[in-house]
MARNURO-973931 format. One record per residue (C-alpha): x, y, z. Coordinates in nm, 4 decimals. Example, Ala and Ser with C-alpha at 12.3 -4.5 7.8 and 13.67 -1.06 7.14 Angstrom:
2
PT        px        py        pz
PT    1.2300   -0.4500    0.7800
PT    1.3670   -0.1060    0.7140
//
This chain:
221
PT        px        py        pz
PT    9.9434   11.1555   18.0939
PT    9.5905   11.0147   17.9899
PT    9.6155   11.3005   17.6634
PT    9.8062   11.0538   17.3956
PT    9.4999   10.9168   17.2198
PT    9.3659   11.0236   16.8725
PT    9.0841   11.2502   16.9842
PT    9.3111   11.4357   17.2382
PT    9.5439   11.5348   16.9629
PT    9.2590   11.6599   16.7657
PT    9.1185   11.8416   17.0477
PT    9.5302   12.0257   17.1000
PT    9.5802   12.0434   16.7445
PT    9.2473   12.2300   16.6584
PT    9.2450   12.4524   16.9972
PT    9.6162   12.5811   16.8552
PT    9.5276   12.6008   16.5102
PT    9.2132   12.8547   16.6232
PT    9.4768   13.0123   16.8176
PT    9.7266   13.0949   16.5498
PT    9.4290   13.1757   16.3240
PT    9.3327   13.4491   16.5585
PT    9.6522   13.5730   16.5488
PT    9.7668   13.5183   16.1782
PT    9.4230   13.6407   16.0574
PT    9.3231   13.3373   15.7883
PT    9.3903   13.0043   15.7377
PT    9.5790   13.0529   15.4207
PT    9.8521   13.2593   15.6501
PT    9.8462   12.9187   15.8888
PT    9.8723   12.6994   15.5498
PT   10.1608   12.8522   15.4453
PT   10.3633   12.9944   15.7551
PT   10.3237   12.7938   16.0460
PT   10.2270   12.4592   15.9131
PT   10.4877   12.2461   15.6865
PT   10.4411   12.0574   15.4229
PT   10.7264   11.8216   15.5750
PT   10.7195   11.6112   15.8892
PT   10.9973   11.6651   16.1523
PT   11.2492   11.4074   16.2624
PT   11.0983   11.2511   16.5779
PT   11.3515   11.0175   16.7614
PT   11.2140   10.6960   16.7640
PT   11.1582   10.4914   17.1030
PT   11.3314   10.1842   17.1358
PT   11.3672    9.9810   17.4435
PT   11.7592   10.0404   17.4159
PT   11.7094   10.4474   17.4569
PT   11.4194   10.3682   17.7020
PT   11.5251   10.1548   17.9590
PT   11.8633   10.1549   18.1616
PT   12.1581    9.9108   18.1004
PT   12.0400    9.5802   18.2811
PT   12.1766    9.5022   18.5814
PT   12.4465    9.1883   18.6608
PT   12.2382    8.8898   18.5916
PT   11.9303    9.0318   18.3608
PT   11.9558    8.9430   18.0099
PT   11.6712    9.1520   17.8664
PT   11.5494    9.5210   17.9335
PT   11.1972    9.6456   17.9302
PT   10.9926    9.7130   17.6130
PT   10.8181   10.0740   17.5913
PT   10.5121    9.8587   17.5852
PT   10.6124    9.7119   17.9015
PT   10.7846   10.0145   18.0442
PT   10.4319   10.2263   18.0172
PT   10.2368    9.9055   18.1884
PT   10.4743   10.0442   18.4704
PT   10.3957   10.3719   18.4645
PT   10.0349   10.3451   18.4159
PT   10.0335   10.1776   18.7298
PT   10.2699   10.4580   18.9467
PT    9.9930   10.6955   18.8407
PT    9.7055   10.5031   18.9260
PT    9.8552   10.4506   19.2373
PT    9.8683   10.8115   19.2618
PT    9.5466   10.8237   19.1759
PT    9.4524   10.6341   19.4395
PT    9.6272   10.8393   19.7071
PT    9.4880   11.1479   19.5937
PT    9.1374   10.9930   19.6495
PT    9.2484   10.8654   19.9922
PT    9.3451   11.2065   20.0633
PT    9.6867   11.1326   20.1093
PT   10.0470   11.3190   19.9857
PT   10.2154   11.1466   19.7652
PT   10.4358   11.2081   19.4637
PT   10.5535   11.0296   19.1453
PT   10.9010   11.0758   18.9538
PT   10.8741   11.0641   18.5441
PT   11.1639   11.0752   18.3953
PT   11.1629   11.1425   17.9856
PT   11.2177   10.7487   17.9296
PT   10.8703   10.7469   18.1087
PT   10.6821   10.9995   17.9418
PT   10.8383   10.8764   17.5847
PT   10.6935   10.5366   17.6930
PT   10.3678   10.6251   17.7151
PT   10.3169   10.7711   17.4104
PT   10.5592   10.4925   17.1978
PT   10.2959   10.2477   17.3716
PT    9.9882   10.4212   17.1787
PT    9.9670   10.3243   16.8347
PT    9.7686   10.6869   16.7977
PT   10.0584   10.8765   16.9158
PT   10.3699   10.6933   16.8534
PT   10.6211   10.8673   16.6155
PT   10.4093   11.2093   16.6501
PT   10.6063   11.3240   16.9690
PT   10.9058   11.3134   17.1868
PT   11.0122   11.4709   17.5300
PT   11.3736   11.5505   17.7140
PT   11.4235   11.6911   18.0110
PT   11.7583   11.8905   18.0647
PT   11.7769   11.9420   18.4346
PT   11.5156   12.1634   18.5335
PT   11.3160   12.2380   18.1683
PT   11.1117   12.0131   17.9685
PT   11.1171   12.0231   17.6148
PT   10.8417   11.8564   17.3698
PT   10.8912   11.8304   17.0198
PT   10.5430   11.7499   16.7937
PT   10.5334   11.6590   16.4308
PT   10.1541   11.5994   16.3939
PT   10.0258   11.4884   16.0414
PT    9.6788   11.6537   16.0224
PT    9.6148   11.3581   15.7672
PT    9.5863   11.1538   16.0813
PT    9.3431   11.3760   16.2492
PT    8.9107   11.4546   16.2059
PT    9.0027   11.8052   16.2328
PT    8.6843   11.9764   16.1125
PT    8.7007   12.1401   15.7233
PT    9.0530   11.9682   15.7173
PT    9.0692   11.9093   15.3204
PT    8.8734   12.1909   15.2021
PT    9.0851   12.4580   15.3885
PT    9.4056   12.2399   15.2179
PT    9.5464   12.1373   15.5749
PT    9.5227   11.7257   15.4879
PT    9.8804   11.7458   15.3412
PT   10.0420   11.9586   15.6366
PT   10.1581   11.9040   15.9463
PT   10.2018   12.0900   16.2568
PT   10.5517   12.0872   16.3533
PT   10.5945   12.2338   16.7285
PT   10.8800   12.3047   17.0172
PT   10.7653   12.3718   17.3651
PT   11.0098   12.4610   17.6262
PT   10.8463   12.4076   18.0164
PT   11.0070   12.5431   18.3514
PT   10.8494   12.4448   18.6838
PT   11.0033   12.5527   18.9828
PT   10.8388   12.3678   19.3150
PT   10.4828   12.4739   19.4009
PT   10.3777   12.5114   19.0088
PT   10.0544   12.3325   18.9363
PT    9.7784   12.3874   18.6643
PT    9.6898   12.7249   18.7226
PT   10.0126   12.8485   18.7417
PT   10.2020   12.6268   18.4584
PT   10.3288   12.8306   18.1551
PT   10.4794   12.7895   17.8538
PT   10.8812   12.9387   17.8256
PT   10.9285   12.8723   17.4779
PT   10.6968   12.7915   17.1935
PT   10.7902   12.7649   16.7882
PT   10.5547   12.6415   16.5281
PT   10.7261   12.5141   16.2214
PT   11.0335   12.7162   16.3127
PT   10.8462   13.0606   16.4037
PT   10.8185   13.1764   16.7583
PT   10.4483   13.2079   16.8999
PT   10.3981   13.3839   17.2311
PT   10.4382   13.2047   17.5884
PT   10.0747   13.2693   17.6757
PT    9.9497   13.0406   17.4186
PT    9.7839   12.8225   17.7289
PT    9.5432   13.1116   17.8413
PT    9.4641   13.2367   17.5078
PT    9.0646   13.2176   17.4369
PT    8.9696   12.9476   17.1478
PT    8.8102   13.1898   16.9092
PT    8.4348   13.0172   16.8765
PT    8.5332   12.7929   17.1664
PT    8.6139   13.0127   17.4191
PT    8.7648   12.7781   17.6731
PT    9.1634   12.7857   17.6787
PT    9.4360   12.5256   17.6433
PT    9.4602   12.5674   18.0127
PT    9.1113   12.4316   18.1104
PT    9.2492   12.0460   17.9363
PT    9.5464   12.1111   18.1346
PT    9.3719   12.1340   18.4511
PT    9.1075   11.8635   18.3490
PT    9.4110   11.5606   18.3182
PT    9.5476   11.6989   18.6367
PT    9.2884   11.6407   18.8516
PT    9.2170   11.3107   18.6913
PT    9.5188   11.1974   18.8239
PT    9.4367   11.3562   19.1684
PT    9.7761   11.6458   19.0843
PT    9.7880   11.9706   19.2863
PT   10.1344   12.0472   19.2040
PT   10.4668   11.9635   19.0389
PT   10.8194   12.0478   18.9639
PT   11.1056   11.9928   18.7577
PT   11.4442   11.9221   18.8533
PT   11.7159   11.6753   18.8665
PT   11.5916   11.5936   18.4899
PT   11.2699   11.4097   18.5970
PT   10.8930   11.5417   18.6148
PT   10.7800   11.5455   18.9697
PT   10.3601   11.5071   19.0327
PT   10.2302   11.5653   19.3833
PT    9.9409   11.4855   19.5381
PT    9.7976   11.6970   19.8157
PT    9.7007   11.4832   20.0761
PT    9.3807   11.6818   20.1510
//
């Protein structure tokens, strides 16, 4: 939850854009196939389709500025736990998660989250306009952006290692599942290794999905 920030989406949007390179072969085939030239439709946060209907005798709901104050503080109180060694766990539904990144003027409008029961879904729409991504304007990338789906199903137990990917499409075409393992070519660390980084930040051993919320555990060792 601490990855919304502008050099984080540099750092995501650069690791896949090596990726697809390796597979595509150039950045001309990236240009052209799975970058657009057209942002996609990002639902917009407000604090009526992020907060609940106020109960008898409120008269205002939460901001997403005020609603991510809220969850900042559930995780650092995580956070805590897992440094005090004990188990612990912390419900995020996608209100939450949307919050957060609403509340970061670096983030908000480039991503959105829903959670249908037991799967996750992201949508990005990343202008790389925004972004210091390295040779940006002379490889023609300034006027693109990377428009993404992610699909993510974790059953109880799953944690960093073990996380995958069940559906990925970037700007409409379908990229493999294993995209979080995959070897940055020049890099060679994965996706996988920021994954696990922000995970034990927070102290998390393990998660699941369900009951459309994000459940984070701690592990109490």
């Amino acid at each position: 939850m601490g990855c919304f920030g502008k050099g984080c989406l540099t750092l995501v949007v650069l690791a896949i854009l090596l990726v697809v390179v390796g597979v595509g072969g150039s950045f001309w085939t990236v240009r052209r196939v799975y970058l657009s030239d057209k942002p996609a439709p990002i639902p917009e946060v407000t604090a009526a389709t992020e907060t609940t209907a106020p109960t008898p005798g409120e008269t205002s709901v939460a901001t997403p500025t005020e609603r991510s104050a809220e969850v900042r503080e559930r995780l650092d109180t995580m956070k805590k736990a897992a440094r005090a060694h004990e188990r612990t766990g912390v419900e995020l539904t996608a209100a939450d998660i949307n919050s957060l990144i609403a509340a970061n003027r670096k983030s908000r409008g480039t991503a959105s989250v829903g959670i249908n029961d037991t799967a996750l879904q992201a949508q990005f729409s990343i202008p790389l306009q925004r972004l210091d991504v390295p040779f940006r304007n002379a490889l023609g990338l300034g006027d693109r952006y990377l428009n993404a789906t992610v699909t993510i199903v974790a059953p109880p137990g799953t944690n960093a290692s073990s996380l995958q990917l069940s559906d990925v499409t970037l700007n409409g075409h379908t990229i493999p599942g294993g995209l979080l393992d995959w070897g940055l070519p020049g890099v060679g660390r994965s996706l996988r290794t920021y994954v696990i980084k922000y995970a034990n930040k927070y102290g998390v051993t393990d998660g699941e999905i369900r009951d459309g919320k994000v459940i984070l555990y701690t592990s109490g060792h």
